[in-house]
N, C-alpha and C positions, 0 to 999 in steps of 0.2 A: 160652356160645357166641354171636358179634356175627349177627345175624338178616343173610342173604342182600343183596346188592347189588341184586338187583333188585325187592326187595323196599321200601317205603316206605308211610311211614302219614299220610296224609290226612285230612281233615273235607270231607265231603260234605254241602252244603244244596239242600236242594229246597223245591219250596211246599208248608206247610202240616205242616211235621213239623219235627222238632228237627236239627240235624246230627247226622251218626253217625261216628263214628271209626272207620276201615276203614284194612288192610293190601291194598296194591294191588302185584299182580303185572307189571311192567312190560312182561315180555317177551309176557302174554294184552294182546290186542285190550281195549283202555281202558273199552268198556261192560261186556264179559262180565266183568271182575274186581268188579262191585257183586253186594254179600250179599243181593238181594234178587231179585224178578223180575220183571220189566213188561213188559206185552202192547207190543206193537210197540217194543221197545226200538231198532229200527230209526229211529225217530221223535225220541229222544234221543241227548245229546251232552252232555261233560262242558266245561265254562268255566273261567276261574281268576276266581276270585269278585273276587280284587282288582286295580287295574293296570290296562291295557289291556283286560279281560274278553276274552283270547282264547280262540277251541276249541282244545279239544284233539284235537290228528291222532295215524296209527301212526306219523309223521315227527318229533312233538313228545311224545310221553308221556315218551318217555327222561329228556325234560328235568323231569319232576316231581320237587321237591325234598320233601324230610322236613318236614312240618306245613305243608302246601300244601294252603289252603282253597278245594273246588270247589265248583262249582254243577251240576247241574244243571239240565239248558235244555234247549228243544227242537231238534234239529239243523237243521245252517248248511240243508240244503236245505230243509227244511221252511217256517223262519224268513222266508227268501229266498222260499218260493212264497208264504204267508199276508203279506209285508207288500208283493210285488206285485200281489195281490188288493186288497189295503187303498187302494194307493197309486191304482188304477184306479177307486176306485168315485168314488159321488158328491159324497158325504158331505165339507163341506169340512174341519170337525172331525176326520174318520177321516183325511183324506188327512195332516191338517197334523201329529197323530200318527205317525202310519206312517212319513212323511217324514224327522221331528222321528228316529226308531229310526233308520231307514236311514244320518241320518248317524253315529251310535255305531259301527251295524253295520260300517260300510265299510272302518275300518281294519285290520280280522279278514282275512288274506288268505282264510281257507277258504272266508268267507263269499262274500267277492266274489268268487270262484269260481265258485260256488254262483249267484250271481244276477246272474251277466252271463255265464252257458247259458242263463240263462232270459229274456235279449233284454232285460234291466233299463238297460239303457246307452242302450239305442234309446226304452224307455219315458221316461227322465227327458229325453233328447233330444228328444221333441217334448211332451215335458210344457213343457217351458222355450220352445222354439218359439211353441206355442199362446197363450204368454199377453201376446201382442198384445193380444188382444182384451178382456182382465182388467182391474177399476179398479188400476190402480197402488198408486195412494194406499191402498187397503186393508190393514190391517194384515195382516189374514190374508193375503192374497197376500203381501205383505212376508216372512213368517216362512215360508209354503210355499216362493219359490223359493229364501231365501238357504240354508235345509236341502236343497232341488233341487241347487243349485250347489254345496254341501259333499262330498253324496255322491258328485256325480259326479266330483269332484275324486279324490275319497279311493281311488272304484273306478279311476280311470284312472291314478292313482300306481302300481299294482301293477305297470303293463305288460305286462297280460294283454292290452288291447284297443289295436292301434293309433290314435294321434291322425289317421291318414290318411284314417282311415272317418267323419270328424266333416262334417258337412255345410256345405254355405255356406250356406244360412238359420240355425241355430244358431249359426255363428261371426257373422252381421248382428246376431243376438239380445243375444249378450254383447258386444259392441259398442258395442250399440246402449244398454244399462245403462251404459258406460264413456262412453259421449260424452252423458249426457242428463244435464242440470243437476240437479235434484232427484232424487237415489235414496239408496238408505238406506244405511249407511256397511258394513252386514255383503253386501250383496248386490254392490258396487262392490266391497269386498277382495275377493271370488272371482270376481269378473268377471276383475279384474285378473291375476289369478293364471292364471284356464285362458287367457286369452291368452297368458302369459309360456310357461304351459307347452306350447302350442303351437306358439309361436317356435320354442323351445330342442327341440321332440321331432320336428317333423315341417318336411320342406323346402318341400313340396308344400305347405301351409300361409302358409308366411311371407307372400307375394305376397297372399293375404287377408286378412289379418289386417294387413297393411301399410295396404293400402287402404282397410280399414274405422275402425283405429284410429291415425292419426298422429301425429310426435312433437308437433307444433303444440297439436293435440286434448288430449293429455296435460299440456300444460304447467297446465293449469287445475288441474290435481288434485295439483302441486307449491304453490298458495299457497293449502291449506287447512291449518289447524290441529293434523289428525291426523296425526300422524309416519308410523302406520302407512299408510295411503292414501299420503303421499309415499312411504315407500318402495317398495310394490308400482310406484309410479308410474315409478317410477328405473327399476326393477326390470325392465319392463318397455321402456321406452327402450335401457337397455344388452342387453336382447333382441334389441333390431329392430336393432342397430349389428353387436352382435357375430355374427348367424347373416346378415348381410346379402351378397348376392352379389354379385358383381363390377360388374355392369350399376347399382349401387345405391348402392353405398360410396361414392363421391365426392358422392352425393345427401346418405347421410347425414355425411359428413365435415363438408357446409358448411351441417346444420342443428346440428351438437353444435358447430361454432363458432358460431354465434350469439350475439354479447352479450345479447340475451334470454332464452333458455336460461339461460347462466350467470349473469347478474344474478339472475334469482327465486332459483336452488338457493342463492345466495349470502345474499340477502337471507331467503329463507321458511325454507331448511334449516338452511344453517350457522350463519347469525346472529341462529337464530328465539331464543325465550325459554326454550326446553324443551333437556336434554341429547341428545347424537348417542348413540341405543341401536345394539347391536355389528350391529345386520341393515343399518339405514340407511351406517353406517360403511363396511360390507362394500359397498354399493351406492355410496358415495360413492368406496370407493378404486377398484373397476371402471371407475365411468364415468373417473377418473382416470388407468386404466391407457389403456382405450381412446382416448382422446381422446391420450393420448403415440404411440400406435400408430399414429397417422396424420403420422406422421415417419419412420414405418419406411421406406418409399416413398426419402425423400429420404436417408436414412440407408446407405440398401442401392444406391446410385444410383454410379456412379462416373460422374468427367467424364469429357470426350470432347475431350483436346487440340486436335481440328483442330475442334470447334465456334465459329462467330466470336459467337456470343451467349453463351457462357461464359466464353470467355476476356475478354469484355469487361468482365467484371463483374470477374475481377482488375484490368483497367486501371483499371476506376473506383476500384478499391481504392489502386491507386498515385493515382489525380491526388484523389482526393481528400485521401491524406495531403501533398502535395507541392505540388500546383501549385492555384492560384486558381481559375484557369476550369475550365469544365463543358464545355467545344469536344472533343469527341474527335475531331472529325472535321478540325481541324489539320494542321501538320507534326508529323510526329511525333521523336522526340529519337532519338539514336545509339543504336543496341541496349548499347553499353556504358554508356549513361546508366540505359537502365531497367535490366539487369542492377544497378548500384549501387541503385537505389531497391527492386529486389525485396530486396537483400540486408540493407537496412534495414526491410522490412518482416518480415524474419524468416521469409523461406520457407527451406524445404531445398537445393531445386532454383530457385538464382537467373536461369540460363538461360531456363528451363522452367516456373515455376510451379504449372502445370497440373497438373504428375505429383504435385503434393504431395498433391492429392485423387483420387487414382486407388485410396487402400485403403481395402473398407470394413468395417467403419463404420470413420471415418463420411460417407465419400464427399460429396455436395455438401453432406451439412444442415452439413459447420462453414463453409462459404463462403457459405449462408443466413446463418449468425450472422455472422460477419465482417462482411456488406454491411447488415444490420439493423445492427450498431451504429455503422458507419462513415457511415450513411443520421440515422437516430432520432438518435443520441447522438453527433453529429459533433465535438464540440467534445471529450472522452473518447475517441475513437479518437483524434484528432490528438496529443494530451497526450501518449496511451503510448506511440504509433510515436517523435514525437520526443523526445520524452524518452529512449528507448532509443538511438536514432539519437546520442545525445548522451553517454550513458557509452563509459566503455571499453570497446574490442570484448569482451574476458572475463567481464565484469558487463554484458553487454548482454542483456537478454530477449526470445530469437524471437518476435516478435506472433504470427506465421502460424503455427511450430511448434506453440504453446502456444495457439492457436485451436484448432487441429486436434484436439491431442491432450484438450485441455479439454472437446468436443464430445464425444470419447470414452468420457469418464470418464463425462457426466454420462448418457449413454445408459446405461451400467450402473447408476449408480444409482439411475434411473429405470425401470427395466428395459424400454427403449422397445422393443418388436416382441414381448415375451412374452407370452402366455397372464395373466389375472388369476388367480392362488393363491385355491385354496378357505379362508375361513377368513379370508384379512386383511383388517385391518380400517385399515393404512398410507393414510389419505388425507392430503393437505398443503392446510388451507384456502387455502392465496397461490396456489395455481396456478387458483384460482377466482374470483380479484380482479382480474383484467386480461385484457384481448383477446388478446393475445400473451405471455403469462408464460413459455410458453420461452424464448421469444430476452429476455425482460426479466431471468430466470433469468440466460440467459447471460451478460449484460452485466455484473450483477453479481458473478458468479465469478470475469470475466476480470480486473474490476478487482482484487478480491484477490489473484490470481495475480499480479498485477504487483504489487503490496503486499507483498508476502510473497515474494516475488524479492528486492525492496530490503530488508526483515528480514531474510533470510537472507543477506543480501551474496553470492548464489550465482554461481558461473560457471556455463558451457555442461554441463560434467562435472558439475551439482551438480544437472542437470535433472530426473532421474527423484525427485530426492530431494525437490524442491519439490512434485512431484505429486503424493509420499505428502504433503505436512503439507496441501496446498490438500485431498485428499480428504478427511484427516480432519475439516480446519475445518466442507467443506461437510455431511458427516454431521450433524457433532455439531450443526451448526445444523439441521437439519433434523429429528433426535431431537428440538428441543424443537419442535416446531408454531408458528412467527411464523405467524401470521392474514395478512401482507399481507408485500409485496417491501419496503416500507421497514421492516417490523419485524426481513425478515433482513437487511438491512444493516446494523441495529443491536446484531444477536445475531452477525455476522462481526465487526463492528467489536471484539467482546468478545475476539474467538477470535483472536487474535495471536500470529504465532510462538511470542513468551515466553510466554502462557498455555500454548499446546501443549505445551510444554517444559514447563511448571508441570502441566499434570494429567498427561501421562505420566508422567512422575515421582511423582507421588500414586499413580498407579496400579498400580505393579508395583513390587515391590521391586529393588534396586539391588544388580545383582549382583555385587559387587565388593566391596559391605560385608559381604557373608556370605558366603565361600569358606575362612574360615579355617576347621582343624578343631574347634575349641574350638566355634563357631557352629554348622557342620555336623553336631556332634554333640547338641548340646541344639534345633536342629531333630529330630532321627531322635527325640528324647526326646519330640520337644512331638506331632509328628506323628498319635499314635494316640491322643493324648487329645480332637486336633482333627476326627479324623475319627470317632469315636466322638460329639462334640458336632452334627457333620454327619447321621451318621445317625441320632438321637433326631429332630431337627428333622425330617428326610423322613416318619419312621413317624407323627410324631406328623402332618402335613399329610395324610397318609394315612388318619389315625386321622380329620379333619375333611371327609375326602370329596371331590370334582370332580364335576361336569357333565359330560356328553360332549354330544354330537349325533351325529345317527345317519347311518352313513357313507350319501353317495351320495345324500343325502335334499336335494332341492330347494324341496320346503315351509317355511315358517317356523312353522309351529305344531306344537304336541304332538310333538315329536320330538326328544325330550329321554331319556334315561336317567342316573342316580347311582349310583355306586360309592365305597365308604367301608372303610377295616377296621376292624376289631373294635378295645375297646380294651385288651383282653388278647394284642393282635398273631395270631391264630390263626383268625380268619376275614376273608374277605373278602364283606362283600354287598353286594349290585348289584340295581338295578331299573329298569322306566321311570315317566319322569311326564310329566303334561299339556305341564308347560313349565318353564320355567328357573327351579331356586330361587334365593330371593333370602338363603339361609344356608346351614345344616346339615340334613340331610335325617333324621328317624328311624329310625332301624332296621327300627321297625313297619312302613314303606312300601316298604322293600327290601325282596320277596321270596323273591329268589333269594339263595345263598352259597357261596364255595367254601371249603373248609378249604384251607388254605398249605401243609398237610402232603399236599396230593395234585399241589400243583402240581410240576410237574419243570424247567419254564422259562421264561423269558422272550426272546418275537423281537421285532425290530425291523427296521422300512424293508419291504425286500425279501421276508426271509424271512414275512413275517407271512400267515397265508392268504387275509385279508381283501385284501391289495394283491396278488395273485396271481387271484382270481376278477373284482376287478373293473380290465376292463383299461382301461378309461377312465382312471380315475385311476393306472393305473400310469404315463400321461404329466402327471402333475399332483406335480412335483419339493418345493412344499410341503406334502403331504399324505403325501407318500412321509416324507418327514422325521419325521415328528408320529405315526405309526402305530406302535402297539405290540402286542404280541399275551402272552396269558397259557396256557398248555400244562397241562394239569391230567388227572389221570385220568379216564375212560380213553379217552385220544386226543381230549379234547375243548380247545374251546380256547373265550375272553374275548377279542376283537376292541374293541382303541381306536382311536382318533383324536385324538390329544390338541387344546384348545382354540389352543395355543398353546407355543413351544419350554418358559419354565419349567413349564406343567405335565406337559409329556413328559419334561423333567428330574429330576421329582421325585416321578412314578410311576414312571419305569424304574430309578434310582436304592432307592428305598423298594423293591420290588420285588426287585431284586438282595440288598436289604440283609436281607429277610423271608428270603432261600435262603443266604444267606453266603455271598454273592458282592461280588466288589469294585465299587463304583461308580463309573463311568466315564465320567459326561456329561461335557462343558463347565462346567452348573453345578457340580459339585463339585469340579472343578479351581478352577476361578476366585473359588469359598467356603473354599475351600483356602488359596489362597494368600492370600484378604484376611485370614481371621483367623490365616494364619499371621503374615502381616505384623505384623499389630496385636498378637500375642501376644510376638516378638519383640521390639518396639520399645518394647514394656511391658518386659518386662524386661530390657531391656538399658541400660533408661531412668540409673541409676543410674552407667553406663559412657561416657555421651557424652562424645563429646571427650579420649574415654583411646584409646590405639591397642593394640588384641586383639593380642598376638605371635599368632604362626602356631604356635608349638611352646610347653608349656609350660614355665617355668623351670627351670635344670637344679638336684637336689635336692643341697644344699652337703655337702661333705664333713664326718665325726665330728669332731670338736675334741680336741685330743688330751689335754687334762684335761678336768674341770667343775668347777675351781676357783672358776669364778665364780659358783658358786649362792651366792645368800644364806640364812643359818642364820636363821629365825625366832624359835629358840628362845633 
């Protein structure tokens, strides 16, 4: 008979005795189930001996797995009064211990529970305050605050203690660490950090924290050597940008353009000697995003017909394609004159102009691009207006329409006014090589799109079609990362209609060569061999394990967990670690596990509980994506995040495939078809250039003798 659910057997270690192997009752209070008795058992607290070393609460015992090695220790309150004792005395030796614990302890929520009732927040706060007065240069102090600065870190991640209670001498303190030349590299990363976290947690703050720590101040700490310090650095910057208020933005609009600015990240980050790790990436693609988002403004902007300062910037757009002088202030020409020059300039509205920019997006920012390149690159505005001006009206290509709508596309691709997505790591080094790389962007697309008009010999009716091949060119150039704007004109130059032509074609099979039934059928043949070779590949990536990060977590360190299955397909285990492996993780370190036979489901997106408690991220559309969830008995559930869409591919997929359910990403459609394709074309190899009838041969009538066999004999 299988021994009770709630029932589980453990290894217990304590000081100074052997472990004992005990059957622990889940559902008794977690001390009274030990075989033994001890005076103030009140005083004790059970740990997980490995991992994390968290206590064990009546909220967590549930979760004790089968051969789960504890400790015994003294309890979180206990722990929390004796090393606030310690941390108070004199002793600099006891303090720099105590300290050295505290920050272990701090990731325990029970503990920091436990020792921030007992006013421990307040105590490291003017511990850090007071040490003004302290040699710096001492190593001991060195090692006492950067363990100061960890704990306090670790206890105010919980968000038990508001960041509003933090004081302005405290916030001059860690400041005052971030703007001072010489300080040691572990005490500046946590500086860096409760600032950032400051930014991003409290409002009432920023206006402090602005004032004490500048973007200027910070540029120092982008041309040192350690990646890590740069990135806290960034990290920090795209803080003060992105929580910055209204009174503020335009302040920092025209400090994150600064060629200064961009020249170091370009010179010390991008094109230092060391590789882009996925944190810095993640800070490079933000400051990215932000710095597009200060277009939104002009994007979201509709003209104003009867303004005479806008509409003058069309006229300059006519006389500069058209006429020599710069004089607007002349006779001006017959309203039916300019009508003929708007209608050469490829507006909609050749009356009117103005209404061409009245939808947005992208409202004035494509009449920004228009006037920057007909300004900057005058000699290539003039080219494309008359040169169109000079085809047949039906092969002629709207400059103006095709500005506009070009302006459009690229805001989507750019995603200019969005939120930065938790998790990407999409930056584009070329938009950090020039003072104006949008409108240099632009200029470059536009030329294409008139390239690829004349490719496509397109008329008027042929417009939306040109815009699908100009977006694909400009993706695919963009999937490879050109370093600068002339390396993507070299990487378009590549991308030419007939290439387009040439890898769509590579890419999808052609549906017209396989509709016969003869085809049709030795697909439905090949089909479950090919997806059966699909799902070996999943189990077995499953069988190698993923990293997660742990949702909602704004730290970079230690906040990692791995998950891996068995290689007999029948468990699944999961744990946390320090930080991100650089392979395959042991079994030994994974903890926790679920048997596959208890699980009942798999949710995704919406349905998952983890994207339903936390409603922040319920408005955060790439992380919605990537979120999966595992349903296991009894009513407990495995909350993911995947790093990334293939590995949400091919844990939901595996996943599915462990319950025998059909697999249903993207990836497995799109593995699908290539090695359908490839399987296909392999065998059919022998048939090219013969034509598959549709029906097969009709089977010839008996012969009305067999006269004509031949007798061997």
């Amino acid at each position: 008979m299988p021994p009770p659910a709630d029932i589980v057997k453990v290894a217990i270690e304590w000081p100074g005795a052997n472990a004992q192997l005990i059957e622990m009752d889940q559902v008794c209070c977690a001390v009274c189930v030990l075989s033994w008795s001890l005076s103030g058992s009140e005083q004790f607290a059970l740990r997980y001996a490995d991992g994390p070393q968290l206590y064990i609460t009546e909220q967590s015992r549930c979760d004790i797995k089968n051969g789960t090695i504890l400790r015994l220790a003294i309890s979180p309150a206990r722990a929390a009064r004796q090393l606030l004792e310690r941390i108070q005395s004199h002793g600099i030796d006891a303090r720099l211990e105590a300290l050295k614990e505290l920050a272990k302890l701090s990731a325990d929520p029970t503990f920091a529970t436990e020792f921030i009732n007992m006013e421990g927040i307040g105590t490291l706060a003017r511990l850090v305050e007071s040490g003004t007065h302290l040699n710096f240069l001492s190593l001991s102090f060195g090692e006492m605050l950067a363990f100061t600065l960890t704990a306090f870190l670790e206890l105010m991640d919980h968000g038990i203690v508001s960041w509003d209670l933090i004081s302005l001498s405290f916030i001059k303190q860690i400041a005052g660490y971030v703007n001072q030349p010489m300080v040691d590299v572990s005490i500046l990363q946590r500086s860096l950090a409760i600032l950032e976290s400051m930014v991003l947690n409290s409002h009432s703050l920023y206006h402090r924290v602005a004032q004490e720590s500048t973007v200027g101040q910070l540029i120092g700490h982008l041309q040192v050597s350690n990646q890590e310090i740069q990135t806290y650095a960034i990290a920090l910057i795209n803080a003060l940008f992105l929580k910055a208020p209204e009174d503020r933005r335009q302040e920092m609009a025209s400090t994150l353009a600064q060629k200064h600015l961009r020249s170091i990240i370009l010179n010390h980050v991008i094109r230092g000697n060391r590789p882009i790790k996925a944190e810095m990436a993640h800070q490079l693609y933000v400051l990215q995003v932000l710095t597009f988002n200060l277009l939104e403004e002009r994007m979201m902007t509709k003209m104003d017909p009867n303004d005479q300062s806008q509409r003058d910037i069309i006229f300059e757009l006519r006389r500069i394609a058209f006429d020599g002088e710069s004089d607007l202030t002349g006779t001006e020409k017959r309203k039916a004159m300019y009508t003929k020059d708007y209608k050469m300039l490829g507006f909609t509205n050749h009356v009117n102009p103005a209404m061409d920019f009245t939808q947005t997006p992208p409202g004035m920012l494509a009449l920004d691009n228009m006037l920057y390149l007909a300004r900057v690159h005058q000699d290539t505005y003039i080219r494309i207006v008359l040169e169109n001006s000079s085809r047949e009206d039906k092969h002629e290509c709207p400059f103006g329409r095709c500005a506009i709508e070009l302006t459009r596309m690229l805001c989507e691709i750019l995603q200019v006014g969005e939120l930065p997505n938790e998790g990407c790591n999409d930056y584009h080094p070329m938009f950090f090589t020039h003072d104006r790389a949008w409108e240099e962007f632009f200029c470059v697309c536009i030329q294409l799109l008139n390239k690829t008009w004349k490719e496509m010999r397109a008329t008027a009716e042929d417009f939306n079609k040109v815009m699908q091949v100009v977006r694909e060119q400009i993706t695919r150039a963009l999937a490879m990362k050109p370093s600068s704007i002339d390396q993507l004109k070299n990487k378009l130059r590549g991308l030419n209609y007939s290439e387009i032509l040439r890898l769509r074609q590579s890419e999808r099979m052609s549906q017209d060569d396989f509709q016969s039934p003869p085809i049709i059928e030795l697909r439905e043949r090949i089909q479950p061999e090919i997806l059966e070779l699909i799902k070996q590949q999943r189990l077995n990536r499953l069988c190698e394990g993923s990293c997660f990060r742990k949702l909602g977590n704004r730290r970079r360190q230690e906040k990692f967990w791995f998950c891996r299955l068995s290689l007999n397909h029948k468990v699944l285990h999961y744990g946390d670690l320090d930080e991100s492996p650089q392979g395959e993780v042991p079994f030994e370190l994974l903890s926790d596990k679920i048997p596959i036979s208890d699980i009942k489901s798999v949710l995704t997106g919406k349905d998952c509980p983890h994207m339903k408690e936390k409603s922040a991220l319920k408005q955060n559309k790439e992380v919605l994506e990537l979120a999966f969830s595992v349903l296991y008995d009894p009513d407990e559930t495995l909350n993911f995040v995947a790093p990334n869409k293939y590995e949400y591919c091919i844990w939901t997929d595996g996943l599915c495939a462990l319950l025998g359910r059909e697999m249903g990403s993207d990836l497995t459609r799109s593995d699908l078809d290539t090695l359908m394709s490839m399987e296909m074309k392999l065998r059919l190899l022998d048939l090219e250039n013969i034509t598959i009838p549709e029906a097969p041969p009709p089977v010839p009538k008996e012969p009305s003798s067999y006269n004509f066999t031949y007798n061997y004999s």
